[in-house]
PDB file as gemmi writes it, atoms N, CA and C in Angstrom:
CRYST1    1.000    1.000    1.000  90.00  90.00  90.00 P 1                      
ATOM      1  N   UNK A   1      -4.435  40.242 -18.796  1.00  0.00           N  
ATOM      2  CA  UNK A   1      -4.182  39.730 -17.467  1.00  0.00           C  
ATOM      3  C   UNK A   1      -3.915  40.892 -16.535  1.00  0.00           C  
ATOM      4  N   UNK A   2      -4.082  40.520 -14.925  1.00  0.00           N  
ATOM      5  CA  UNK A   2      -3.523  41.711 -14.247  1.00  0.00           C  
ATOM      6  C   UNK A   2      -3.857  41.154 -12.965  1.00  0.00           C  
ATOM      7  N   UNK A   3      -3.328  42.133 -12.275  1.00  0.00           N  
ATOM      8  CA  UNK A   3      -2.995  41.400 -10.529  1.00  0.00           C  
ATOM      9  C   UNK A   3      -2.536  42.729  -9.833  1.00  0.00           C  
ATOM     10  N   UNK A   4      -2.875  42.590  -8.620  1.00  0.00           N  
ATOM     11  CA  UNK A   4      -3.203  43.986  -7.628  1.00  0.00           C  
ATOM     12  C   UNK A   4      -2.995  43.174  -6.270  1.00  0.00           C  
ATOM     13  N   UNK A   5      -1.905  43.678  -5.027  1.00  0.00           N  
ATOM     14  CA  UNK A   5      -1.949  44.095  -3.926  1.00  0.00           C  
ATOM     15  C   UNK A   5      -1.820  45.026  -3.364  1.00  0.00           C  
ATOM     16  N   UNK A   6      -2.942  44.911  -2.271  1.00  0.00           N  
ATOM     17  CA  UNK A   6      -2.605  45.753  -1.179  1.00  0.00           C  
ATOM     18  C   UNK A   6      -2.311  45.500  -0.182  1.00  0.00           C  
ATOM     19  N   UNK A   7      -1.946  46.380   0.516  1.00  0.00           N  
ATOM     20  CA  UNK A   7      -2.069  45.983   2.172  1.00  0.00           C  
ATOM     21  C   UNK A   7      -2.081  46.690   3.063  1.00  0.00           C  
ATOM     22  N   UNK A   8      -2.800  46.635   4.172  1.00  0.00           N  
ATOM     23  CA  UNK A   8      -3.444  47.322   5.264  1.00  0.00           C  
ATOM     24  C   UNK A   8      -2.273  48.051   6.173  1.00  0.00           C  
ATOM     25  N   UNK A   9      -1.522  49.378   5.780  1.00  0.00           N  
ATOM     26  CA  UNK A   9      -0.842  50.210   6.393  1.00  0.00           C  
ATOM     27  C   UNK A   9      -1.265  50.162   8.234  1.00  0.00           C  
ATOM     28  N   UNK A  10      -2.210  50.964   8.257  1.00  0.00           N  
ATOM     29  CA  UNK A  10      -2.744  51.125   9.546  1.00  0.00           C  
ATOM     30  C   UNK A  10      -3.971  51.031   9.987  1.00  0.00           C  
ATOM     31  N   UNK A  11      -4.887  50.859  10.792  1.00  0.00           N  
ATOM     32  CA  UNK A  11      -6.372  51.616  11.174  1.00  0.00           C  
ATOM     33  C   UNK A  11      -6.012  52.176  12.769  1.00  0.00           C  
ATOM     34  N   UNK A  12      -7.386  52.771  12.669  1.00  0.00           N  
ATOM     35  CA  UNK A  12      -7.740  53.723  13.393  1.00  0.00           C  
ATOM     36  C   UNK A  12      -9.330  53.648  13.838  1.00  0.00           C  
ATOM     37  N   UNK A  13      -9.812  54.515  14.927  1.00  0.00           N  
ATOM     38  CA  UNK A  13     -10.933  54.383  15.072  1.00  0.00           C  
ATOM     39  C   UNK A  13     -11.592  53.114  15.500  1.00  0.00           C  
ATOM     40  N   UNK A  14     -10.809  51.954  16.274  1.00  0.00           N  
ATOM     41  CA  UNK A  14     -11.372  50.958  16.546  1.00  0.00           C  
ATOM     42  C   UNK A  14     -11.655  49.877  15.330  1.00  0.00           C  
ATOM     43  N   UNK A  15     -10.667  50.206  14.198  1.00  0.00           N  
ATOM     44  CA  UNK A  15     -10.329  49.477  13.143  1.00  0.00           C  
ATOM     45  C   UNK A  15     -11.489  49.562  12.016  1.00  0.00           C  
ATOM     46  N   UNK A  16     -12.548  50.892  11.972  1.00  0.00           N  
ATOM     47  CA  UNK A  16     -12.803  51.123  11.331  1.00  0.00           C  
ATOM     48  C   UNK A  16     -12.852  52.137  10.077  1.00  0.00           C  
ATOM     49  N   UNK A  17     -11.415  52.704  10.303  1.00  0.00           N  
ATOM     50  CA  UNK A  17     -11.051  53.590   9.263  1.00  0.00           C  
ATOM     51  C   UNK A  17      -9.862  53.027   9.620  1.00  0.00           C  
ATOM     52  N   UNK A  18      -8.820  53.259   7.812  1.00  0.00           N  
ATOM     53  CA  UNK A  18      -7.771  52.586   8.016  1.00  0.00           C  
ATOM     54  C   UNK A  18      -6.903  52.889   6.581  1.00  0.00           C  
ATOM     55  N   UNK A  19      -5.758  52.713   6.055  1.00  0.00           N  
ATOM     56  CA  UNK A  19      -5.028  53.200   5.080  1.00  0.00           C  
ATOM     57  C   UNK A  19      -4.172  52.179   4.390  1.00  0.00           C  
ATOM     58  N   UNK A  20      -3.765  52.255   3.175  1.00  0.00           N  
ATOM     59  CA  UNK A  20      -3.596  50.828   2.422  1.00  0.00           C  
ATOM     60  C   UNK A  20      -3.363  51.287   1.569  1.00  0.00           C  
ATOM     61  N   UNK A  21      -1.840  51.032   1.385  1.00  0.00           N  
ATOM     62  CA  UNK A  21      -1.004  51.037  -0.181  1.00  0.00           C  
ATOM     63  C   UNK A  21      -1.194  50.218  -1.171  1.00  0.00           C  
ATOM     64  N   UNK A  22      -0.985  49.839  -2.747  1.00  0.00           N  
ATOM     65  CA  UNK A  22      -1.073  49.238  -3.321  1.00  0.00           C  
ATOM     66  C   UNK A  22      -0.628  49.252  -4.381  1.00  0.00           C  
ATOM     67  N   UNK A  23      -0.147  47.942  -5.276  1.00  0.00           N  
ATOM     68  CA  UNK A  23       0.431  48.307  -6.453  1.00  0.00           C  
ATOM     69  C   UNK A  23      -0.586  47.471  -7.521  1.00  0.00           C  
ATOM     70  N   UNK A  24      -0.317  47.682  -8.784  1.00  0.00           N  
ATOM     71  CA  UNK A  24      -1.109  46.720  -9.755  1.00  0.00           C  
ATOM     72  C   UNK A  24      -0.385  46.007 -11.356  1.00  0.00           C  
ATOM     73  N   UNK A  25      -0.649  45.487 -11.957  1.00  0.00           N  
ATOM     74  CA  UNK A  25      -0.186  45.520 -13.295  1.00  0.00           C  
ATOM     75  C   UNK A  25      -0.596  44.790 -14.117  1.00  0.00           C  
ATOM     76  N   UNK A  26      -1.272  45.093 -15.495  1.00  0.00           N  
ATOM     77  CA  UNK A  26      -2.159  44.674 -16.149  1.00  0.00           C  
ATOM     78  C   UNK A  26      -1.798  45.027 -17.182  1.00  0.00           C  
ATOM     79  N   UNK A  27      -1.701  44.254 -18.171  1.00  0.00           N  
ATOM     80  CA  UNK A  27      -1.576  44.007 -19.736  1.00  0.00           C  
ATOM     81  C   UNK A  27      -2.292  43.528 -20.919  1.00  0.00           C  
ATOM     82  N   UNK A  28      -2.795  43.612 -21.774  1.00  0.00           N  
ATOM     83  CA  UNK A  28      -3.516  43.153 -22.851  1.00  0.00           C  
ATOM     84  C   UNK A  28      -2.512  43.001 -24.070  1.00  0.00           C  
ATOM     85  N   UNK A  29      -3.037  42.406 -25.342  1.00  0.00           N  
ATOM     86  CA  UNK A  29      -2.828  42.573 -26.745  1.00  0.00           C  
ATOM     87  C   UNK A  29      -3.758  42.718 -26.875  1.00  0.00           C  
ATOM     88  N   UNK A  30      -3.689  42.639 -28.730  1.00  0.00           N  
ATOM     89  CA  UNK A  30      -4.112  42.306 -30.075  1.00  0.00           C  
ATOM     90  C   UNK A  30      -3.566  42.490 -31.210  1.00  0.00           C  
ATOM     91  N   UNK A  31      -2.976  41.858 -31.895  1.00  0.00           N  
ATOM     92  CA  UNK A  31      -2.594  41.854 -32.973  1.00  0.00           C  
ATOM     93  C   UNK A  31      -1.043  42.345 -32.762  1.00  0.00           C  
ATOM     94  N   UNK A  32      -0.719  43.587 -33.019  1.00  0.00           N  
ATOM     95  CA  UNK A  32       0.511  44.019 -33.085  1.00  0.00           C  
ATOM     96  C   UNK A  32       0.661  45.055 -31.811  1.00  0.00           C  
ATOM     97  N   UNK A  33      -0.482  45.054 -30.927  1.00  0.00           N  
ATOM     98  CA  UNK A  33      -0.528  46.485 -30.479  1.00  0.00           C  
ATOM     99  C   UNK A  33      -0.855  45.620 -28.712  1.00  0.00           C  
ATOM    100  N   UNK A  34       0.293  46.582 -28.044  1.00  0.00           N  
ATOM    101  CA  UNK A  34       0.266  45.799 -26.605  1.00  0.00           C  
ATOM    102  C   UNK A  34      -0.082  46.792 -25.254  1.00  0.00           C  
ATOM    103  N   UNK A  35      -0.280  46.934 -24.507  1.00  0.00           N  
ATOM    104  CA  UNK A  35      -0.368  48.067 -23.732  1.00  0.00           C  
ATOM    105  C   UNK A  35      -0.151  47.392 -21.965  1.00  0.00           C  
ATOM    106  N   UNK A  36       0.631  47.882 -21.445  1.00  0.00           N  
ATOM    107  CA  UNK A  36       0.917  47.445 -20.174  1.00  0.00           C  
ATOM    108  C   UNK A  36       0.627  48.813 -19.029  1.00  0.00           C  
ATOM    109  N   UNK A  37      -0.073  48.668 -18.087  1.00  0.00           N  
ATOM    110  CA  UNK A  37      -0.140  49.721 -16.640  1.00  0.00           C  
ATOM    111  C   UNK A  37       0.051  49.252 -15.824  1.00  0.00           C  
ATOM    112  N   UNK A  38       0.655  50.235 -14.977  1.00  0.00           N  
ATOM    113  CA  UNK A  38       1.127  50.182 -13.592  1.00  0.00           C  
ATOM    114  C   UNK A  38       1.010  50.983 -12.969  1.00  0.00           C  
ATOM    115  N   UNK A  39       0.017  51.032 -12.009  1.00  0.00           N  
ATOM    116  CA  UNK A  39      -0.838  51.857 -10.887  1.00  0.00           C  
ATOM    117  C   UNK A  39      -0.296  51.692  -9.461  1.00  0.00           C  
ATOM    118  N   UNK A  40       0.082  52.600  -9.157  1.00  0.00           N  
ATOM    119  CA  UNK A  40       0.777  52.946  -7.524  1.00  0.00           C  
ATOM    120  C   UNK A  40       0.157  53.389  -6.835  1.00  0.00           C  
ATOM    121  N   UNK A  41      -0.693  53.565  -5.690  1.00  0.00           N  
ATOM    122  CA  UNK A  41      -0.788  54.449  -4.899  1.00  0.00           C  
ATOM    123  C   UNK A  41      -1.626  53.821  -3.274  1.00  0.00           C  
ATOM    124  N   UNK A  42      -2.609  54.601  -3.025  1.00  0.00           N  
ATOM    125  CA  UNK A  42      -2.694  54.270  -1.468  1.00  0.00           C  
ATOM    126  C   UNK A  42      -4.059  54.778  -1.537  1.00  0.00           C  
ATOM    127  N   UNK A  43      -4.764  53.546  -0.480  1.00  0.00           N  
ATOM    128  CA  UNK A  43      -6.471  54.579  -0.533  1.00  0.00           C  
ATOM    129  C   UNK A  43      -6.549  54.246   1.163  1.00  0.00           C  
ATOM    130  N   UNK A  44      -7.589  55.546   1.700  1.00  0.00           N  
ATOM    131  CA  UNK A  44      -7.937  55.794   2.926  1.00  0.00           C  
ATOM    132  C   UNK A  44      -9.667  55.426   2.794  1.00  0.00           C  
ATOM    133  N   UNK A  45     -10.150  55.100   4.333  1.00  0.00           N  
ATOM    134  CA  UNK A  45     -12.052  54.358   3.820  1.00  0.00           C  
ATOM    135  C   UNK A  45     -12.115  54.456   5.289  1.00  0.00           C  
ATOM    136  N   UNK A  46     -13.492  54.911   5.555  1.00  0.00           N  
ATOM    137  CA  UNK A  46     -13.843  54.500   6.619  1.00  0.00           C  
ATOM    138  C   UNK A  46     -15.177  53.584   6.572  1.00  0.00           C  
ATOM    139  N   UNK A  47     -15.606  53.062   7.581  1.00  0.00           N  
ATOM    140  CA  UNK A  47     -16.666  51.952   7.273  1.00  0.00           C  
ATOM    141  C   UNK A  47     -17.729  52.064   8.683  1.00  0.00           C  
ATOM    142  N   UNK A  48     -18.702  51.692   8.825  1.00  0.00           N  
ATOM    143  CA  UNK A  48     -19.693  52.170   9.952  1.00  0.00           C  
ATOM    144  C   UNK A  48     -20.459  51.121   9.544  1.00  0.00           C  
ATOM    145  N   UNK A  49     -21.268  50.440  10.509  1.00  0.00           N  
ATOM    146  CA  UNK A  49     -21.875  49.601  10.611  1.00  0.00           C  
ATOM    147  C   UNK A  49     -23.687  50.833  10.580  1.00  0.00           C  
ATOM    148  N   UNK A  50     -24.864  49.914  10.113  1.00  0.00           N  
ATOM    149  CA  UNK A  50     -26.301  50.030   9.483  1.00  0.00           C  
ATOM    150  C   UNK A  50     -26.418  49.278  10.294  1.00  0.00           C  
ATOM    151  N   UNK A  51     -27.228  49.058  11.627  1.00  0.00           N  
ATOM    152  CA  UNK A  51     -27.956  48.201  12.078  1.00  0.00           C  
ATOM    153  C   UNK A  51     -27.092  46.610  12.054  1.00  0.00           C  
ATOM    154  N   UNK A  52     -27.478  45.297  12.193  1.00  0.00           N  
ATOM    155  CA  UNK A  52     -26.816  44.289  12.267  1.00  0.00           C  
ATOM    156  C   UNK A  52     -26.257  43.976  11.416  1.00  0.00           C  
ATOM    157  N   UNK A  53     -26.936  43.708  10.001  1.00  0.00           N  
ATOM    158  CA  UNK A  53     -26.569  43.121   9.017  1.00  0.00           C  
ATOM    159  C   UNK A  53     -26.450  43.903   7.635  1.00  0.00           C  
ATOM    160  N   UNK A  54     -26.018  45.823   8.300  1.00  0.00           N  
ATOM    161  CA  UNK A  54     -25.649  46.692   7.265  1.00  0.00           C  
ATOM    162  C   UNK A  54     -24.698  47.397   7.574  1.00  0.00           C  
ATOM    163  N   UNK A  55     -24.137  47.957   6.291  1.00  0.00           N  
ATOM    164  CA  UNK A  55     -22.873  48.727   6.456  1.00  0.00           C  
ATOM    165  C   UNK A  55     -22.989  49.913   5.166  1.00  0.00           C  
ATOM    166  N   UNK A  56     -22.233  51.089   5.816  1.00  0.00           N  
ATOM    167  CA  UNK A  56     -22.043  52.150   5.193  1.00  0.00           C  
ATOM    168  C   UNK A  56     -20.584  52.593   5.261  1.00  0.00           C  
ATOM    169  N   UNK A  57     -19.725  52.551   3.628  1.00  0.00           N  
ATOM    170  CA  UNK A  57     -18.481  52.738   4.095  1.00  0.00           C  
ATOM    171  C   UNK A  57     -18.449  54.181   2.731  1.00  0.00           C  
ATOM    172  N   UNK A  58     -17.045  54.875   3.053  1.00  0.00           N  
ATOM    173  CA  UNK A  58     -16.858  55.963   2.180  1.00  0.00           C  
ATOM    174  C   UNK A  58     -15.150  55.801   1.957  1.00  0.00           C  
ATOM    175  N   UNK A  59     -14.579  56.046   1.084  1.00  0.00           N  
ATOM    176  CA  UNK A  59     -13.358  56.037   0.591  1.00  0.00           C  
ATOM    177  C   UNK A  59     -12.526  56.810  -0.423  1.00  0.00           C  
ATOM    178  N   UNK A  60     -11.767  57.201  -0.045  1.00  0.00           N  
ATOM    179  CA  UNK A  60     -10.575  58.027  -1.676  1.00  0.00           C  
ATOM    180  C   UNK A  60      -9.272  57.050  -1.621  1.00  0.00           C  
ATOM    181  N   UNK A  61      -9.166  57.248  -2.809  1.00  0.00           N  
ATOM    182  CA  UNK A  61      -7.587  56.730  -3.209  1.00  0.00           C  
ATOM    183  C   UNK A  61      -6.971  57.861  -4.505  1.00  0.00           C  
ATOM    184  N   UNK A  62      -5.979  57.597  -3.968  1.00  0.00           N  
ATOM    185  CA  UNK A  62      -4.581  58.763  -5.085  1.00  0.00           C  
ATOM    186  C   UNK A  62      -3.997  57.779  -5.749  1.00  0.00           C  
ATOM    187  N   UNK A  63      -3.772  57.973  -6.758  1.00  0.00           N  
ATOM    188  CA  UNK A  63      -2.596  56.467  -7.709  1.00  0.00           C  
ATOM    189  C   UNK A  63      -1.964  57.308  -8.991  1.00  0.00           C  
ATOM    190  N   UNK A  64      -1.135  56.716  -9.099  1.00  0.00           N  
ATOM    191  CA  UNK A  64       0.134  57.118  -9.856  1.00  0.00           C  
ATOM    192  C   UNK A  64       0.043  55.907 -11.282  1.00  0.00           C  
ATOM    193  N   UNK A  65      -0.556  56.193 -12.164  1.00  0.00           N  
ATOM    194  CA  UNK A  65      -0.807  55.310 -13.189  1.00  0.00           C  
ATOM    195  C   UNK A  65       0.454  55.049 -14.452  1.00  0.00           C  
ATOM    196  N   UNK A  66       1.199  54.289 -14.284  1.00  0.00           N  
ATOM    197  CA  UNK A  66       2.268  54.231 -15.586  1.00  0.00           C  
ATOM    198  C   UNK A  66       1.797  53.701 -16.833  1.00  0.00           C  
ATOM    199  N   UNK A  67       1.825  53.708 -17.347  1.00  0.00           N  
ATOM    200  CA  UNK A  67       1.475  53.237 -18.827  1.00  0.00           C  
ATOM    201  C   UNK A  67       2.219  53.286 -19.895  1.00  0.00           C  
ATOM    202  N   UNK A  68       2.629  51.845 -20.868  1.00  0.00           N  
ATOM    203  CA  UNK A  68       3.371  51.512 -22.316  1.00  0.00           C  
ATOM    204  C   UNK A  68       2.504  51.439 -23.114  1.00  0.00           C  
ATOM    205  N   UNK A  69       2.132  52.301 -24.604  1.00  0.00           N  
ATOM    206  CA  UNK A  69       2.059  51.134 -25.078  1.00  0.00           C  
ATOM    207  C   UNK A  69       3.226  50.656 -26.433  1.00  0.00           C  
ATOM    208  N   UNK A  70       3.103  49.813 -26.685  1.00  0.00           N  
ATOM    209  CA  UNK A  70       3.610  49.429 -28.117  1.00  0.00           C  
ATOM    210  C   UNK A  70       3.097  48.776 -29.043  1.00  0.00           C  
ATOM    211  N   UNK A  71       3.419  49.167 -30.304  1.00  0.00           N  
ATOM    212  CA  UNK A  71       2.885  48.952 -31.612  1.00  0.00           C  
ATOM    213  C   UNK A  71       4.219  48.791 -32.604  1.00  0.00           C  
ATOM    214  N   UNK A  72       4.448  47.301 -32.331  1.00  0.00           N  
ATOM    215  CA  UNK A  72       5.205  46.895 -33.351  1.00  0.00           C  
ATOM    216  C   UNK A  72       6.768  47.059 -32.870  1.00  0.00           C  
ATOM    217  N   UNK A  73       7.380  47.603 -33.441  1.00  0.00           N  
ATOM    218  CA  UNK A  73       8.921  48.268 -32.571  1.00  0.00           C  
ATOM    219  C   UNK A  73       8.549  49.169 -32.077  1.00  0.00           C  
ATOM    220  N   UNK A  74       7.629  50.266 -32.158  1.00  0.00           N  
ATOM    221  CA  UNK A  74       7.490  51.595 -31.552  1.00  0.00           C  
ATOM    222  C   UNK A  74       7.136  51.462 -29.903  1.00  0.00           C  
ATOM    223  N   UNK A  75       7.661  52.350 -29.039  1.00  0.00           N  
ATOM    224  CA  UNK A  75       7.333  52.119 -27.932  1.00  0.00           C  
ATOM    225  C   UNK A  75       6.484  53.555 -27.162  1.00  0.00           C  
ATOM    226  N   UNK A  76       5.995  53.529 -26.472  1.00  0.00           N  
ATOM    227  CA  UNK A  76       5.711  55.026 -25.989  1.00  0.00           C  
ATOM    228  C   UNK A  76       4.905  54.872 -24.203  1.00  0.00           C  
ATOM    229  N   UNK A  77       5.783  55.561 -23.573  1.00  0.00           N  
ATOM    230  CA  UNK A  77       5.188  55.480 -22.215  1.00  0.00           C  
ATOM    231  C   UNK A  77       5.107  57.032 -21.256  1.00  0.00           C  
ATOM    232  N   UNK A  78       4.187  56.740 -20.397  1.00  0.00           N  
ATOM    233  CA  UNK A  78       3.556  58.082 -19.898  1.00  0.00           C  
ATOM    234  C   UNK A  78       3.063  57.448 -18.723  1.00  0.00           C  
ATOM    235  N   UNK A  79       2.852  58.871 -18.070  1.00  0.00           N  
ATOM    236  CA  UNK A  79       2.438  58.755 -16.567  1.00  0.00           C  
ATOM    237  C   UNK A  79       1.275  59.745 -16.464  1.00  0.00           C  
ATOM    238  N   UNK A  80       0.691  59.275 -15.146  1.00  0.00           N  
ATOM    239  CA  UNK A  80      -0.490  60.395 -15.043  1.00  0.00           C  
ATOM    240  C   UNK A  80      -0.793  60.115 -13.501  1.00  0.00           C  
ATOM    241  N   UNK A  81      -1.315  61.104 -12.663  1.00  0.00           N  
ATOM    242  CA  UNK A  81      -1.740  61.163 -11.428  1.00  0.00           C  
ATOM    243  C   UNK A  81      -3.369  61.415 -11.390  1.00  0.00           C  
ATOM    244  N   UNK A  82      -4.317  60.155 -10.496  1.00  0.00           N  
ATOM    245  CA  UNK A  82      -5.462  60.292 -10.974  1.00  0.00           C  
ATOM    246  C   UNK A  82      -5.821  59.887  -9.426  1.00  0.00           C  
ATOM    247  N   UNK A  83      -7.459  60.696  -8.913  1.00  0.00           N  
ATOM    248  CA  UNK A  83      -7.877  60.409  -7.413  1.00  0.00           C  
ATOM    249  C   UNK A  83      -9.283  59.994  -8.093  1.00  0.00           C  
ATOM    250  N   UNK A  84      -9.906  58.861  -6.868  1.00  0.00           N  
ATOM    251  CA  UNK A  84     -11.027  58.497  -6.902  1.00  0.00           C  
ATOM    252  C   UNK A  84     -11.782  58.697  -5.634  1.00  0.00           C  
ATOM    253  N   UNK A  85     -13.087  58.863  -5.275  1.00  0.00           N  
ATOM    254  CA  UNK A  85     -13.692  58.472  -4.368  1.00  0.00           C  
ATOM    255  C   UNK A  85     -14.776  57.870  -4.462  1.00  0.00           C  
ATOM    256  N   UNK A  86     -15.406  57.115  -3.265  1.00  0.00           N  
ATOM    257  CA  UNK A  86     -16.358  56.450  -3.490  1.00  0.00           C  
ATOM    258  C   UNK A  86     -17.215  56.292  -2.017  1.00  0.00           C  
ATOM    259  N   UNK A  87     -18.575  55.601  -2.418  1.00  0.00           N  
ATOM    260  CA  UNK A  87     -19.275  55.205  -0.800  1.00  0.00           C  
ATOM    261  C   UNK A  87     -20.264  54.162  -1.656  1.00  0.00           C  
ATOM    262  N   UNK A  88     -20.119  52.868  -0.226  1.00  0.00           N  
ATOM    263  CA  UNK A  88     -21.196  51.792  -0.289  1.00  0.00           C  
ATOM    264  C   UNK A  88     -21.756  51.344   0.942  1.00  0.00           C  
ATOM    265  N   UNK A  89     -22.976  51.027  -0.423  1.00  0.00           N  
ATOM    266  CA  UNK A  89     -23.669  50.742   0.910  1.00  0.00           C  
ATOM    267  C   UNK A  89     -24.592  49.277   1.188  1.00  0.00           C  
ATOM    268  N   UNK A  90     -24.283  48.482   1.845  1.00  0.00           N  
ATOM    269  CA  UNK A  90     -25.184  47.289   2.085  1.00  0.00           C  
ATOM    270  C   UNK A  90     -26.607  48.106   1.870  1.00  0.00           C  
ATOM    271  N   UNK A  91     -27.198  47.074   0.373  1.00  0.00           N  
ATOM    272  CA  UNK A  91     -28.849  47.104   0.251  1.00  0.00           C  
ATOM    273  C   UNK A  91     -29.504  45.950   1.519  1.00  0.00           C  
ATOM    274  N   UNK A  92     -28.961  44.818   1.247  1.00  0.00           N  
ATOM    275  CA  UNK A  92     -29.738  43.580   1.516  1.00  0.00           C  
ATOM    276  C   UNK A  92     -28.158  42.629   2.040  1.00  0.00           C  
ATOM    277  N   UNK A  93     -28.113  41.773   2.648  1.00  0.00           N  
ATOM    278  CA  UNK A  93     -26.836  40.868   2.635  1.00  0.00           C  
ATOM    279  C   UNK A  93     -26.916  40.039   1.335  1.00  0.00           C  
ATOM    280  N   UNK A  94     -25.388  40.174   1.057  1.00  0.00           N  
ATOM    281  CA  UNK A  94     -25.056  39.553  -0.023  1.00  0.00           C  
ATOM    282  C   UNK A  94     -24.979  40.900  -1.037  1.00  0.00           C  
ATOM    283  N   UNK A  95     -25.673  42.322  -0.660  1.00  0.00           N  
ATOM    284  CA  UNK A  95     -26.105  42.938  -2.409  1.00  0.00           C  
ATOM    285  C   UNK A  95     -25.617  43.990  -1.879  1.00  0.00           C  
ATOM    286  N   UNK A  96     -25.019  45.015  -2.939  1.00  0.00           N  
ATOM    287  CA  UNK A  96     -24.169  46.413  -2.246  1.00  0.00           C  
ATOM    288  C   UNK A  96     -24.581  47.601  -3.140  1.00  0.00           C  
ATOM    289  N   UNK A  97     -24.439  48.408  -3.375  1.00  0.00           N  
ATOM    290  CA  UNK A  97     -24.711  50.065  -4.031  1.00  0.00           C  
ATOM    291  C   UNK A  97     -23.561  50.541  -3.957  1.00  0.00           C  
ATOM    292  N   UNK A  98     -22.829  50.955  -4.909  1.00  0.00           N  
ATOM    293  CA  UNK A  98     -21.607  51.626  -4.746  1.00  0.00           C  
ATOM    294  C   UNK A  98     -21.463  53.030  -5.556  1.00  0.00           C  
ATOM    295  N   UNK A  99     -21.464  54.202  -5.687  1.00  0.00           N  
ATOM    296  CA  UNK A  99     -21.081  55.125  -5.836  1.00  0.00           C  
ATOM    297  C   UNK A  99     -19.868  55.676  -6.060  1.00  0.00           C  
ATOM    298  N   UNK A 100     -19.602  56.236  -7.233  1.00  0.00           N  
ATOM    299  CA  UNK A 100     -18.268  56.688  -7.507  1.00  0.00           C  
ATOM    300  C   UNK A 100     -17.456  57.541  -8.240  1.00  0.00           C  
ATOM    301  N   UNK A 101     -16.402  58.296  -8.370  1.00  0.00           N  
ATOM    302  CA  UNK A 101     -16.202  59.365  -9.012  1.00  0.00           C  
ATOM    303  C   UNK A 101     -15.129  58.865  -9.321  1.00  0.00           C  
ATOM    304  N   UNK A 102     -13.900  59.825 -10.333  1.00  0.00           N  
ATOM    305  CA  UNK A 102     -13.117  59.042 -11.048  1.00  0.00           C  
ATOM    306  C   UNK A 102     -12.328  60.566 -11.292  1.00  0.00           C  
TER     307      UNK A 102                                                      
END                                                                             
C-alpha cells in the first residue's frame, strides 16, 4: 500500500512554473519480511504550452527517503538523499512521453 501528498507551495511565471512539497509512505510484506518508506521532499517544474492542444513541461525534485526494514524481530532503518529530473511531453491528447533520470 502507499499514499503521497503534495501541495502547491507557490507559482510563478503566470502560474506556469511553480514548487511543491510532499510527503509519501508505502509499505509491503511477505512472509516474515516487511519494509516501510518514507519520502520527504519538494519538486520545482515548469510547463509551456505546444500549440493548442500540446504541452512541454521539465522538472527536478530532491527527497529525503527513510526506510525500515524488518525481518522477524530484527529491525534495521536508513536514510538516503536522492534527486530526480524529468521532461514531458504531449504526443497526441490523452498520450504523453516522459523522460527521466533518477
Amino acid at each position: 500500500y502507499g499514499a503521497r501528498l503534495g501541495v502547491p507551495l507557490f507559482s510563478f511565471l503566470d502560474g506556469r512554473a511553480g514548487v511543491a512539497p510532499f510527503i509519501g509512505l508505502g509499505s509491503g510484506a511477505r512472509d516474515s519480511v516487511r519494509i516501510t518508506q518514507v519520502p520527504v521532499g519538494a519538486g520545482a517544474g515548469y510547463r509551456m504550452a505546444l500549440g493548442e492542444t500540446r504541452a512541454l513541461s521539465f522538472y527536478a525534485t530532491a527527497t529525503y527517503l527513510w526506510a525500515r526494514t524488518t525481518v522477524g524481530d530484527e529491525r534495521q532503518s536508513d536514510g538516503l538523499v536522492r534527486a530526480a529530473l524529468a521532461a514531458d511531453v504531449t504526443v497526441v491528447r490523452n498520450l504523453g512521453l516522459t523522460l527521466g533520470y533518477e
